[in-house]
Every structure is written in structure tokens, then in C-alpha cells.
N, C-alpha and C positions, 0 to 999 in steps of 0.2 A: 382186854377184849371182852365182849358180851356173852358169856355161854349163851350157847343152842337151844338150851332148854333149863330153867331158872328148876333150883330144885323143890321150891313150892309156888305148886299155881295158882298165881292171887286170883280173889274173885273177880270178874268180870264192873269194870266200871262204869262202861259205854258198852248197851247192848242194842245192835241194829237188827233187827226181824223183817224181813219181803219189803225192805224201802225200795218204793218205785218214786221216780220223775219223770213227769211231762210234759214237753213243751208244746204248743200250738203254732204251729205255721201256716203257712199258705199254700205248703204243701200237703198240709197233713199232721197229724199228731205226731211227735218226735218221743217214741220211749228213749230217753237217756238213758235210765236206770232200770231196771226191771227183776223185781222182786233179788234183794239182795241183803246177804244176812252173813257178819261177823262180829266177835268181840273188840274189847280195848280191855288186857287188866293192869294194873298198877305195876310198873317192874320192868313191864315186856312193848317190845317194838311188832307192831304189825305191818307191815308194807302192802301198799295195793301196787300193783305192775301190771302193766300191760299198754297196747300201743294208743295213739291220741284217737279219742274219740271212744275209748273204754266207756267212760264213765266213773274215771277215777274223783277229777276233783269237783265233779257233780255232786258224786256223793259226798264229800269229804263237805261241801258248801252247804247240802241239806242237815245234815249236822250237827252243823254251826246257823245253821235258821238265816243264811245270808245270799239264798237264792234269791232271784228276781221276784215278784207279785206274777208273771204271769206264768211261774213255773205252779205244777201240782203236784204237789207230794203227799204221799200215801203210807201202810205201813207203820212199823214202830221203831224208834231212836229212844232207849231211855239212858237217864245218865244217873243212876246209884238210885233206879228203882222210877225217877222220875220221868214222866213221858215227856216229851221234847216237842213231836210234831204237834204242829195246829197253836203252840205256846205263843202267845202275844207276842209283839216286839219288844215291849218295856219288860216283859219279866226274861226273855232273851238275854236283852241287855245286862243285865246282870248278871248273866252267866256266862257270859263270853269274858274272857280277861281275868276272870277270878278261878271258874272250876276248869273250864274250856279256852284254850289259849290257841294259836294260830301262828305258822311265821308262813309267808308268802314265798312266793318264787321271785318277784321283782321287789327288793326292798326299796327302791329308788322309789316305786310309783306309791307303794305300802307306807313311808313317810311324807309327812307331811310337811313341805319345803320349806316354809315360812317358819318354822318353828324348831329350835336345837333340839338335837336328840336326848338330852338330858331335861328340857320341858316335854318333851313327849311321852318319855318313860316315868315324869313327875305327875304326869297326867292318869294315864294309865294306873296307878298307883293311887293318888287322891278318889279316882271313880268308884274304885270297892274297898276304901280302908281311910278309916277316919285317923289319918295323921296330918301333923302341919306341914306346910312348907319345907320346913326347916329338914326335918325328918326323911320328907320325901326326896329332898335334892340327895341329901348322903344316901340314901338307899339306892338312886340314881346311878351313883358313882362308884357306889361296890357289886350293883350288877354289872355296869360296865367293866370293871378289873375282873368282874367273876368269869364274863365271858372274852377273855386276854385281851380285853382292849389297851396297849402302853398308854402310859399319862390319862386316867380316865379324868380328872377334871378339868382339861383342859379341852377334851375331849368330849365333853357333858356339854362344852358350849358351843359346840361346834355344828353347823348347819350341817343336812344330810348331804347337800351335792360337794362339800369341801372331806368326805370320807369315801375312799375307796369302794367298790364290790364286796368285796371282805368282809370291811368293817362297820358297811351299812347291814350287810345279815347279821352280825355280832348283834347290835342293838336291835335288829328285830326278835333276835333270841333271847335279850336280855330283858326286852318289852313281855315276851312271852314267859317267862318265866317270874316275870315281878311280884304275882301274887298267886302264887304256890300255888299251880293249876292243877287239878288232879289230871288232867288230858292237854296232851300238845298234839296239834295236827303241823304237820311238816311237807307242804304243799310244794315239790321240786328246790329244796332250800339249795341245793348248788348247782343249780343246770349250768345257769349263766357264772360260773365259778371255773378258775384257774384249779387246775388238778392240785395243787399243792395249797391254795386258798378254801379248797373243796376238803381236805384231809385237815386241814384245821378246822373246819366251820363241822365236820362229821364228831371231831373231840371234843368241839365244845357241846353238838348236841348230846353224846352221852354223857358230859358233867351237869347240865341242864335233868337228864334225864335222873343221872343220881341225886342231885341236890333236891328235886324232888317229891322224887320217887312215883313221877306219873306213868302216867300208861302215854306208847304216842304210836301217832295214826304216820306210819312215812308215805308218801305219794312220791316214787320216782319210777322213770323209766332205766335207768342205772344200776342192771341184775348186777353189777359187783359192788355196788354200796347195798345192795337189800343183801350180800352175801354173807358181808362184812359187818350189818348192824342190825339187821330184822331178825326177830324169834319164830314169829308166823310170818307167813303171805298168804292173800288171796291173789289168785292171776285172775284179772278180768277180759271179760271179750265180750263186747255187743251188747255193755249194759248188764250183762252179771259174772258173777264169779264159776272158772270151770275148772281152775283147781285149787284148793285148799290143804294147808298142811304145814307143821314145822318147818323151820326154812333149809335144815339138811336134804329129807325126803323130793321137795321141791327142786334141787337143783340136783341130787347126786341121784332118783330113781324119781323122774317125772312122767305122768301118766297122761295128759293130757298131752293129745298131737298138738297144741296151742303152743302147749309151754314148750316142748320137743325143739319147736321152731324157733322161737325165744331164744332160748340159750344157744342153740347154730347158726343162729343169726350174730351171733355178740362176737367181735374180735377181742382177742384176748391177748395181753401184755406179755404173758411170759411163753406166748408161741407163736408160731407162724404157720396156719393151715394153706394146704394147698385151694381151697376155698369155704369159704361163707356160706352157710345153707339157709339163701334168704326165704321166707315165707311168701308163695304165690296169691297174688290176687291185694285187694285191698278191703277191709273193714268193710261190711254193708251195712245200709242206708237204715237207719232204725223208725222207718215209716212203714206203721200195719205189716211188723214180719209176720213171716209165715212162720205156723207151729213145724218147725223141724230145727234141726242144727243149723246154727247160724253159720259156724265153719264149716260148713260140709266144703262148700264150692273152691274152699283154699284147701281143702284137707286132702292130704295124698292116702289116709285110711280111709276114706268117703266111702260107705257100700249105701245100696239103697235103702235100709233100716232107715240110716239117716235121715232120710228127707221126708219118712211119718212123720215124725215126733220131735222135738226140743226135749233131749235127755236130762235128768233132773243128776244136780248134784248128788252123789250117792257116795258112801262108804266103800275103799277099794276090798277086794276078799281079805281076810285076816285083819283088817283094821279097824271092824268094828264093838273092838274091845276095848278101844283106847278111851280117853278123854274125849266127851262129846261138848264142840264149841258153840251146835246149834241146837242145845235143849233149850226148853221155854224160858217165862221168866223166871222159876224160880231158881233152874239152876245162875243165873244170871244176875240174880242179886244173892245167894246164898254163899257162905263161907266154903270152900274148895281147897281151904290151905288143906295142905298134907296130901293134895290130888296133883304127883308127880307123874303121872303117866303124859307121853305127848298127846298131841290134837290128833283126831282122826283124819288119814289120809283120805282126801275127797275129789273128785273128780266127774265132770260133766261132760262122761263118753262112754257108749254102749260098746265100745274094743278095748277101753280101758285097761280090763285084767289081762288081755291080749300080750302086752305091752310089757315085754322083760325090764329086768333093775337096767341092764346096757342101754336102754332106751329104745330096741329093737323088737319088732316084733316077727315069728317065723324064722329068727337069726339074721333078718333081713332090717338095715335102719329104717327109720322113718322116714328120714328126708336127705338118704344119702349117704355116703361114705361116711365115717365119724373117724379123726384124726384119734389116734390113743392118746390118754391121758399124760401129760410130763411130769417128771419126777417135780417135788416142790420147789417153788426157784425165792428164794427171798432178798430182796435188797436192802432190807430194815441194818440197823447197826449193829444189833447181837447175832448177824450172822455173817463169815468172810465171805468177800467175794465170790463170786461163781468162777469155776473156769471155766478161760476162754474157751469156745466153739471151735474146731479146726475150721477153719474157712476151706473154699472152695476155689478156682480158677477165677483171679480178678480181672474184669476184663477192661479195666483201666490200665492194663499191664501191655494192653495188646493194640501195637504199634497203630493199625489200621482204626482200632478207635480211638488210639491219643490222637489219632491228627482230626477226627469227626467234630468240635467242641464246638457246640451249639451256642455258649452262654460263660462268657468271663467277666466277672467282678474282679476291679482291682481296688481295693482301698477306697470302699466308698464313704461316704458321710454327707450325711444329712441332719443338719441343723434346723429349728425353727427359730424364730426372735422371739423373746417374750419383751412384751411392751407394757407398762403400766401408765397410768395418768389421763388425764383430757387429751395430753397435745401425743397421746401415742409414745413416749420416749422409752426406747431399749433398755431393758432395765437383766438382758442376758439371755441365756442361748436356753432352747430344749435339743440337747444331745441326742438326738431320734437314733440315727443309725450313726455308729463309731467305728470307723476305719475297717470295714471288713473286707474277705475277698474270697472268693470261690470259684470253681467253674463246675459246668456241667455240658457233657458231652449226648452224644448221638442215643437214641433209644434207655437210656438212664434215668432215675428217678430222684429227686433230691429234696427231703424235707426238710424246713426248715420249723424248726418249734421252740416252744417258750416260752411264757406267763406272758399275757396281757401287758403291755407297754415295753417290752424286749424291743421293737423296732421289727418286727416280722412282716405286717403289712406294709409300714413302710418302705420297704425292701423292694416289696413288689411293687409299690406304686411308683418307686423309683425308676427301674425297669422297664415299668411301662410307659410313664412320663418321657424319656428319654432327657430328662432337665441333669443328669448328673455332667458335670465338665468333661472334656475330651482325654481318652485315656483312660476312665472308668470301667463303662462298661462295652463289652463288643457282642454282638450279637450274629454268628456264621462270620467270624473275624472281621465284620465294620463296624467302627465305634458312631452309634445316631448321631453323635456332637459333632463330628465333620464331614457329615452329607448336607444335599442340600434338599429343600421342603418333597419335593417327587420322589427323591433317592429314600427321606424317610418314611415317604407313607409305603414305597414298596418293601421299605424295612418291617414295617406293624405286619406286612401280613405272613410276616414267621411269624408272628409270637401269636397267639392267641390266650382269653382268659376266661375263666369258669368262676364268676361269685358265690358269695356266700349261700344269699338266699334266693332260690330260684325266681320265688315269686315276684320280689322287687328288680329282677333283673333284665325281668323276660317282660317288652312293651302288653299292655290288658288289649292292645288296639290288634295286634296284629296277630293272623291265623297263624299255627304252626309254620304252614307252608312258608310264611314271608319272613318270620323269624331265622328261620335257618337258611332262604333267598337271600336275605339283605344284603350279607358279603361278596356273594357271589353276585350280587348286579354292582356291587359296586368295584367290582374288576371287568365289571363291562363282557359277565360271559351270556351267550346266548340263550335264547330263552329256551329252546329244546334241551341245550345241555343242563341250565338251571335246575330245568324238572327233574330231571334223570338224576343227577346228582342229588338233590333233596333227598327223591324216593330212598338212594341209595343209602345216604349220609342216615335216615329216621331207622331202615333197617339195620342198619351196622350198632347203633346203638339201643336196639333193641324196640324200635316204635313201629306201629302199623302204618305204613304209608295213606292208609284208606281213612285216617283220619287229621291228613295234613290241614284239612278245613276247618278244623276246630281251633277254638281262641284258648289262652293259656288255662283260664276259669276251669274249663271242662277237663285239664287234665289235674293227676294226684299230685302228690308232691315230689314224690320220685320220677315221676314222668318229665318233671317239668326240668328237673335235674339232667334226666336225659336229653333231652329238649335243646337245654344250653350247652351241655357237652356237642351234640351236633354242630352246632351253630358255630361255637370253636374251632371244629373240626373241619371248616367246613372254607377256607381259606388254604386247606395242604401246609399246615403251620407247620415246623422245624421244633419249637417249643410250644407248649401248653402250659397255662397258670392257673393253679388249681387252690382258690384262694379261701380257706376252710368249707370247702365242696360240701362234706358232711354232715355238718351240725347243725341246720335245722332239719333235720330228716329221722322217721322213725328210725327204730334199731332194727326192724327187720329191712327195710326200705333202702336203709344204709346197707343194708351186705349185700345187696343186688345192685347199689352202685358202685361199692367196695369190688365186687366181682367182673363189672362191666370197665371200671377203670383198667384191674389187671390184663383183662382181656384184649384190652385196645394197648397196653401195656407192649404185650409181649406181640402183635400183631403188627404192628408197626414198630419208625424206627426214630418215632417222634418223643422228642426228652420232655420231661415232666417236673414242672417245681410248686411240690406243695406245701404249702403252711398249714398247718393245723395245731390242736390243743389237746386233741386225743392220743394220744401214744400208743394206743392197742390199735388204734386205724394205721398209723405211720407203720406201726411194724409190719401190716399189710400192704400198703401200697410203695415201700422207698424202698431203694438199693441202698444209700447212703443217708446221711442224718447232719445236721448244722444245728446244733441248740444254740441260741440267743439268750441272753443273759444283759438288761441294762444299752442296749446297741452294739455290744462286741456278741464274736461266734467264741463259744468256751469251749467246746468240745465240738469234732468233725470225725465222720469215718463213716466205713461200712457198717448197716443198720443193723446187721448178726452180730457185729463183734461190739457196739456201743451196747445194745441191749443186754448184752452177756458180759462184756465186760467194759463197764463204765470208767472213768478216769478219773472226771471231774465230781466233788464230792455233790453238784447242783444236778447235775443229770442225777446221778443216784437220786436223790432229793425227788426226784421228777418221775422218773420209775418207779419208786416205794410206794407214792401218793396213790399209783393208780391202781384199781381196786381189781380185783378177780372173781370172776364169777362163778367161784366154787369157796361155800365155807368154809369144807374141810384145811383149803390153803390157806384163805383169807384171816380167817381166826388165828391162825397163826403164827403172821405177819408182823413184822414192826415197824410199820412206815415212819421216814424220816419227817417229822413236822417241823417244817422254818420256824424260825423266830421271825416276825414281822415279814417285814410287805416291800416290794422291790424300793430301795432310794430314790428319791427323785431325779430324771434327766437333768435336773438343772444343777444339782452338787456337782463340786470341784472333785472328786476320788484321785489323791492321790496316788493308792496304791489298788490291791484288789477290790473291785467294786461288790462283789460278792462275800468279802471277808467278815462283814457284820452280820449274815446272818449263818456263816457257812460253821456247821455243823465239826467242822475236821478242826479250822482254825481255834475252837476252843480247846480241842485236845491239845495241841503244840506248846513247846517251851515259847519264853520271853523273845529269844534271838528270833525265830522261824513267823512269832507274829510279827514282830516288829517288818520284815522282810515282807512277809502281806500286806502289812498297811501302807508301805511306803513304795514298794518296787511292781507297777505294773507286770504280769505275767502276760510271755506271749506264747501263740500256741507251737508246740512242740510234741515231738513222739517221746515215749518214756522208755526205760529199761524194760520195767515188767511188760509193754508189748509194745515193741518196736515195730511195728508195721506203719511202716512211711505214711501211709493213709488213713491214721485213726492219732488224730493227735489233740492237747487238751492245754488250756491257757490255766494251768494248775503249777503252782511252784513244786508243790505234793503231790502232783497227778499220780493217781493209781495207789495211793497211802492209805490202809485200812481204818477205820473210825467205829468208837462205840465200846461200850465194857463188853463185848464178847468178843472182841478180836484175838486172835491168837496171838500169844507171846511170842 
């Protein structure tokens, strides 16, 4: 792992001084940025964080001189003494890719299609170094092995759309580092990243980091990867930075009420709060602010001081003896080795010193109860297992709700045909979803999770399709497949569903009002009751009725979230499908729908199935847990007792990967990194489909793999926890793994 603090502070590489951006609108001048000042030195990771509309990769694009013409930028950006802003294009150009390197957040759209990834990184390579062809293709092919790509030459020829998520970031990393940049900007590198695709692309960025030895700019919203890899952070809000500081101080004694909210906002993998402390209000409009605190009107410390003045980043009491990050230039180009002291704790708030290490001020929190800290929980391989959790009253035990079941799977499957040629001919099956089966009952919650291509969405499209054969699935015990077309439409209006992204969900055409009406006219209920219900349905989920006339435009992005919850809600469904609800919504955004699902949760008696990719969200909204694995469920149970004690060595795998937003744990940590990338649905596996990359089956003798490769696992309860309801498709279920297990 990355010490907290390197014990010589290289000099500053990239030093940014009051960079302001401006956009011109129609509404008005847009400050993006405004006056905003940190380093980059050689060695150390800095992270910007904070919510969308910061101003994170605003500046990160001023930087890199690859803002629009009609933006303005101001201010100073030097790189090793050189001024940056106002620099031509062509003299730019040569400095992007060689000293200043870049990986995006969409590697898909960041490659260019028409061209192998091994001409693009040949490319990138011939722009600033006078080598041949010849030269450049094997250079090609050892960044690609450098950054784990299997088979990189065959690999090298291979178009961008015929490579994974993965392993299209691999080659943007390997692009980024081809010509020894002294600065790497890392713009969201695994948003769109599978938790365990995400924990590889984070190794490979510190081996990029050492091979080296740059300094790099990270951009995420993901306070447990800035926990796990940043040295510094700046927190931004509203266009500048309001707290600065070493990234322990940042998260273990944070002084900004910003950041406070931040971290009470983040669900956390290895506990379960009794809630979320999301931050009120939304981002404001950065047209002609007013000089005063931009937080004030979210800020639960708000006094009236606030609303004179915009308080200037300052030194907190006692820490301004430390390492100063914003001396001029010459501490910024000048040598600093042997200057081991941290950065100064900074902060842009007039109650600041107010504000104890507990994150309380008065003895009193900031934003609410704060759960105590849990002892350190690790699922890495040099540590055993946790023990189990004593569980609690199961209320699957309890007769009146075995007979409630909302929702049984029996043996589903869902194939695609793959077809090649002109004339279409079948050329084999995509194995989507592989003989599963579950149920779920009255008022219960049920996640179902697991890497990209598991068959998870499928699942639910299944469900809702009603296309699976008779005997599959039942829904309030009728199977869709043998009613008839009226018997099924009044089957849809149990079920209802919540997508992904609000935005694309919810019609641009129609007012709130009609959005969350639609259902209820198309059960033909009256218009008086309509309304009444609407009003009713917007307040239960937390919206002001008095703005049912507004179109979806006008609301945030959590709003609109609520929005569709209503609209769900709003049929008296028996089920809800909550189909990755979450992910695109800020992190504070998310704990106030995080909070509003529990709520309707416990409030009703209506069952819940969600898919998601997050696991610190799952252990907040589910009673129980389904992990997918290749289209079979590998592991099932109650979400206390999988979290705490996992079976299957993929779950572990899948808990390890995710990250915690506290250093102190984080660092030391040893999350399990896969070897490669799920199998393709269309292989034949004859035996465990998980056993190539399964971390446990390397430890075993001859006999015990042979028995994985060839003998399908079904799922089953184990010795070590026989609890009928927590079982794992593990031959080894529950078998410790890793040289630190005990003998």
C-alpha cells in the first residue's frame, strides 16, 4: 500500500496558483473555477473530491490546455517552473503525452475505433520519440503486459469495442504512461468499473505510478478509493477548494461542515448504520455568486457571519507550522527533499476550530447521530475470516410470513442465440441466466449482485417480460405464462420498476403531475382521486406537491429519482424493482435516497429486489443477498451473515475489492485481485465456472482441483454455518485461503 505520507517531500511539479474558469452563457457568466490553488509532486497522489458540478475536471481540463475556446482561464498552472496558461496549442501538444499524460473516465469514447489499441499506443509513442516502427510496436506490447493485459500481442491487434471495460482502461493506462510522464491526471478511471475490475485498474494505477515515478492528479467521487490511494486531497465545492490536507486528517478529523457531510453521506461495506447523513439542499448556480459562503444555505453550522463574507482558506489553529503547499513559486520549483513535515491542515470556514477531532462541535454532531467507529473488519487473504455475527429473529422462520411470497423463481434460464454470417445461422447459445431459483416474500428486501455480465439485469427483465415458460416464475402464487392477456396486465400492476437513470426514464414531455398520474389513469381511477393520490404519493416520497407542474428539466437528479420511486409506487405494487436505482446519483444524493428507500422500506409491506454493483449500498438496503456469478447464484443468505461471513471464495473477492472510507483501515487491507475477467457465456464449463480465476482453487491439491474442474457445485449449507438460509455453490465453501491463514 501507499504510505500516508512519503518520508521525503518531493518538490512540487505542477504548481496551480488562483486558476479561475469561465464560461459565458445566456444566462450569464458561469465561474466554474474560482481562484483555486494546489500542488502535484513527483511520488504522491492528490485527489480532488467533491460532488458534480465541483469543478473537479474543469480544472483538471485547464491543466491539460483542452478546455473549449470559449472557456477563460486565468491564474497560473506551471509545470517544472513553466507557465502553462495562455501556451499556444502546438507547444501544448507536445506536452500532453510526454511530461502530462491523461486516462479518461470513458475509455470506449477516449479510443479511437477504427484503429487497434496497439496502433494507438504506437502512435502516442512515434508523437514524442524518435523511434521506428519496429520499436514502437514491441514497446506497445510490453506496456500492455506491463499493465496485466493476458496475451498482449494478440491483444496489441485487437480493436477497442472487441475489449472489455477492464481492459479498454488497461490501454488507456498503458497509453498514459508510454512516454514516462512526469504528471498523470486520472479523470474518474473506474466509475464505470465492476468493484473487482475497479481494484485491479487501482494496482495497476500504482504500478504506472511507480514505474514512473510521477506525481498524479486523481478525480473521483469514491472517498474509499481517495482513502486507499491519495496522499493529499483537496475537497472542492462551488468552484474552489474548502478543505485541504494530508488524506488521514481529511477523513479521520475533518473540519469543513462540507466534508463532515461527505463522509455521512458514504455507506460503508463493513457496517450497517442505522442511517445515512445525507447533505440538504443542492450545489448553487455559479452565476454572479454572492460574496459570502456558498454552503451556508446547506450548512447546519450556518450563523449569520456567513452570509458577509466567502471565508478564505486558512490555516486550522496549530497547523500552521506545518509544510506550506501554497507558498509562491519559488517554494514550487525549489528542492524540499528532506521537508518531511505534512501539508497544512486548511479549511474554508469561520467555525472551523469550533469543530472537535469527533467531528462535533459543542459535543454535539454536525449532521446528526454518528454511528461508532467498528473494530477493523478485513477480508483480504492474510487475514481469517471474521466471525459470524449472532443473527437475530429470522422472520422467514415465521409461519404467517412463509405463506406471504410475493416472488418465486424456479429454475430459470435464459439463453440468447448467437448468429454469425449473411444468412444469420446459429452458430451457439449466450448462457445469460443459468438455472436459478429464489423467492421472495411479503415486506423483504433481496439483492441480487455481481460483476457486469452475471446475468443480473437479465433476471429482471425476465420478471418483467413475463416470456419465461409456465412453471418459472409466479408472482402472489400466478405463474404470467398461464393467464390470459387481461389476467396479465392486472398481474404488471403488482410488480412495479425504478431504472437506472432517472433522467432517461422519466418522459422530457410530461409535468411531474402526469408522470406519477399515468398509472393511475390507466386503471381508469377518477380524477378527484388521481389528484389526491399524486399530492399524496409526491409527499410520501419526499416532494412538494406545489410543484407537481414542473417538467422533469426543473428537477435535480435526486429529485427525479424520487419522482420515479412515486410513479412505482403509485399502482399499490406487492413488488418493487429497483434496477441499480443508485449509480448515477451524487454521494450525498444517494444517502437521501438510500434513507427514503429504507423508509418506504420499513413503512410498508411491499418486497423489494434490487440489483446493484455497490455493496456498501446493498448492505444498506437488503435483508438478504443473491451474488451472481456467469448466470448461476453462488452464494444466498441473510445480508449480516454473508457480509460477515462469506462462503464462497467470489463473494470474499467482491467484499475485499470494496474500498472504505477510512485510511487508517483502508491501508491495511489486502484485497483479493482476480486474475482475469469473467469467461465468456458462450463456453462449455464443465465444471466450476469460477474455478479459473478462483483464488482458493490454487491453493488445493491435484484431486480437489480436478473435482472443480469437472464436477458442477450446487448450492448447499456448510458445516462451518449451517444456517438452512445462507448457502454457497462452493465444493470448499467456507475454506480459508492465503499465506496467513491459520494452521
Amino acid at each position: 500500500m501507499i504510505a500516508a505520507v512519503d518520508s521525503v517531500v518531493q518538490p512540487a511539479v505542477v504548481a496551480v496558483r488562483d486558476l479561475r474558469v469561465d464560461f459565458d452563457t445566456e444566462a450569464g457568466t458561469v465561474n466554474a473555477v474560482r481562484g483555486l490553488d494546489f500542488e502535484l509532486r513527483s511520488g504522491r497522489t492528490t485527489a480532488l473530491v467533491g460532488e458534480s458540478g465541483s469543478g473537479k475536471s474543469v480544472s483538471a481540463l485547464a491543466v491539460l490546455g483542452l478546455l473549449p475556446d470559449a472557456a477563460r482561464v486565468s491564474g497560473s498552472v506551471t509545470l517544472r517552473g513553466r507557465e502553462l496558461v495562455g501556451l499556444p496549442d502546438r507547444d501544448f501538444s507536445a506536452i500532453r503525452g510526454s511530461e502530462i499524460a491523461m486516462v479518461f473516465q470513458d475509455p470506449l469514447s477516449a479510443l479511437t475505433p477504427v484503429f487497434t489499441v496497439g496502433a494507438q499506443i504506437v502512435e502516442a509513442l512515434r508523437a514524442h520519440r524518435q523511434i521506428s516502427g519496429k520499436q514502437a510496436w514491441a514497446r506497445a506490447v510490453e506496456l500492455l503486459d506491463l499493465v496485466g493485459i493476458a496475451d498482449p500481442v494478440r491483444r496489441a491487434r485487437a480493436f477497442p469495442h472487441e475489449l472489455s471495460g477492464g481492459m479498454r482502461q488497461r490501454v488507456m493506462i498503458a497509453m498514459a504512461i508510454a512516454n514516462d510522464p512526469a504528471v498523470i491526471i486520472a479523470d474518474e478511471p473506474t466509475t464505470a468499473l465492476d468493484v473487482t475490475i475497479q481494484a485491479q485498474i487501482l494496482e495497476v494505477l500504482r504500478t504506472a505510478r511507480r514505474e514512473t515515478g510521477a506525481a498524479m492528479l486523481l478525480i473521483t467521487h469514491d472517498l474509499g478509493v481517495v482513502a486507499g490511494n491519495a496522499d493529499d486531497v483537496v475537497v472542492m465545492y462551488a468552484g474552489r477548494a474548502v478543505e485541504t490536507a494530508d488524506v488521514e486528517p481529511v477523513f479521520v478529523r475533518p473540519r469543513m461542515p462540507y466534508t463532515i457531510g461527505l463522509l455521512g453521506a458514504v455507506p460503508r461495506v463493513d457496517r450497517r448504520t442505522d442511517a445515512l447523513t445525507p447533505i440538504p439542499g443542492t450545489p448553487p448556480v455559479l452565476i454572479d455568486p454572492d460574496d459570502a459562503c456558498l454552503f451556508a444555505p446547506r450548512c447546519p453550522l450556518a450563523i449569520d457571519e456567513c452570509l458577509h463574507t466567502e471565508p478564505e482558506l486558512l490555516p486550522l489553529a496549530g497547523d500552521d507550522d506545518r509544510r506550506d503547499d501554497s507558498a509562491g513559486d519559488d517554494s514550487a520549483g525549489g528542492d524540499s527533499a528532506g521537508d518531511d513535515t505534512p501539508a497544512v491542515h486548511r479549511a474554508a470556514c469561520i467555525r472551523a476550530d469550533e469543530i472537535g477531532a469527533d467531528g462535533r462541535i459543542g459535543g454535539h454532531p454536525v449532521y446528526g447521530p454518528l454511528a461508532p467507529l467498528p473494530a477493523p473488519v478485513s477480508f483480504g487473504p492474510l487475514a481469517p475470516l471474521p466471525a459470524p455475527v449472532p443473527s437475530g429473529p429470522n422472520p422467514r422462520d415465521d409461519e404467517d410470513h412463509a405463506a406471504a411470497t410475493v416472488l418465486e423463481v424456479e429454475q430459470m434460464v435464459k439463453a440468447f442465440p448467437l448468429t454469425r454470417g449473411l444468412l444469420r445461422r446459429r452458430a451457439g447459445s449466450v448462457r445469460a441466466v443459468n438455472g436459478i431459483s429464489f423467492d421472495l416474500r411479503r415486506g423483504e428486501s433481496l439483492a441480487i449482485v455481481g460483476e457486469s455480465g452475471s446475468g443480473k439485469s437479465t433476471t429482471l427483465l425476465e420478471i418483467m417480460n413475463f416470456d419465461q415458460p409456465a412453471g418459472v416464475v409466479r408472482i402472489g402464487g400466478v405463474d404470467p405464462a398461464s393467464v390470459r392477456s387481461r389476467a396479465a396486465r392486472a398481474l404488471r400492476r403488482k410488480v412495479s420498476i425504478v431504472f437506472q437513470d432517472p433522467s432517461d426514464a422519466l418522459d422530457p414531455r410530461f409535468t411531474a403531475f402526469d408522470i406519477v398520474a399515468e398509472p393511475l389513469r390507466a386503471l381508469g381511477r377518477a380524477k378527484s382521486e388521481t389528484d389526491s393520490t399524486v399530492a399524496d404519493l409526491m409527499l410520501r416520497v419526499g416532494l412538494d406537491p406545489v410543484h407537481a407542474d414542473r417538467f422533469p428539466a426543473a428537477f435535480s437528479g435526486g429529485q427525479k429519482q424520487r419522482l420515479a420511486i412515486a410513479r412505482a409506487l403509485a399502482t399499490d405494487p406487492e413488488l418493487i424493482i429497483l434496477d441499480e436505482p443508485l449509480s448515477a446519483l451524487d454521494v450525498s444524493v444517494q444517502a437521501d435516497i438510500v434513507n427514503l428507500i429504507r423508509r418506504l422500506q420499513s413503512d410498508g409491506d411491499v418486497a423489494y429486489l434490487v440489483v446493484a454493483h455497490d455493496l456498501s449500498v446493498v448492505r444498506q438496503l437488503a435483508d438478504r443477498i443473491a451474488v451472481m456469478y456467469l448466470g448461476a447464484i453462488v452464494e444466498e443468505g441473510p445480508t449480516e451473515r454473508v457480509f460477515t461471513q462469506p462462503l464462497h471464495p467470489y463473494t470474499r473477492a467482491l467484499l475485499s475489492a470494496v474500498p472504505i472510507p477510512d485510511p487508517r483501515i483502508e491501508r491495511e487491507r489486502r484485497p483479493i485481485v482476480l486474475r482475469g475477467e469473467q469467461p465468456s457465456p458462450t463456453e462449455d464449463i464443465p465444471g466450476c465456472s469460477f474455478a479459473a480465476r478462483c483464488p482458493l482453487h490454487r491453493e488445493l491439491d491435484d484431486p480437489q482441483r480436478e473435482r472443480c474442474r469437472t464436477v458442477v457445485p450446487g448450492l448447499r449449507t456448510t458445516g462451518q454455518d449451517p444456517d438452512k438460509d445462507h448457502r454457497a455453490a462452493c465444493h470448499f465453501a467456507g475454506q480459508d485461503f492465503g499465506p496467513g491463514r491459520p494452521a
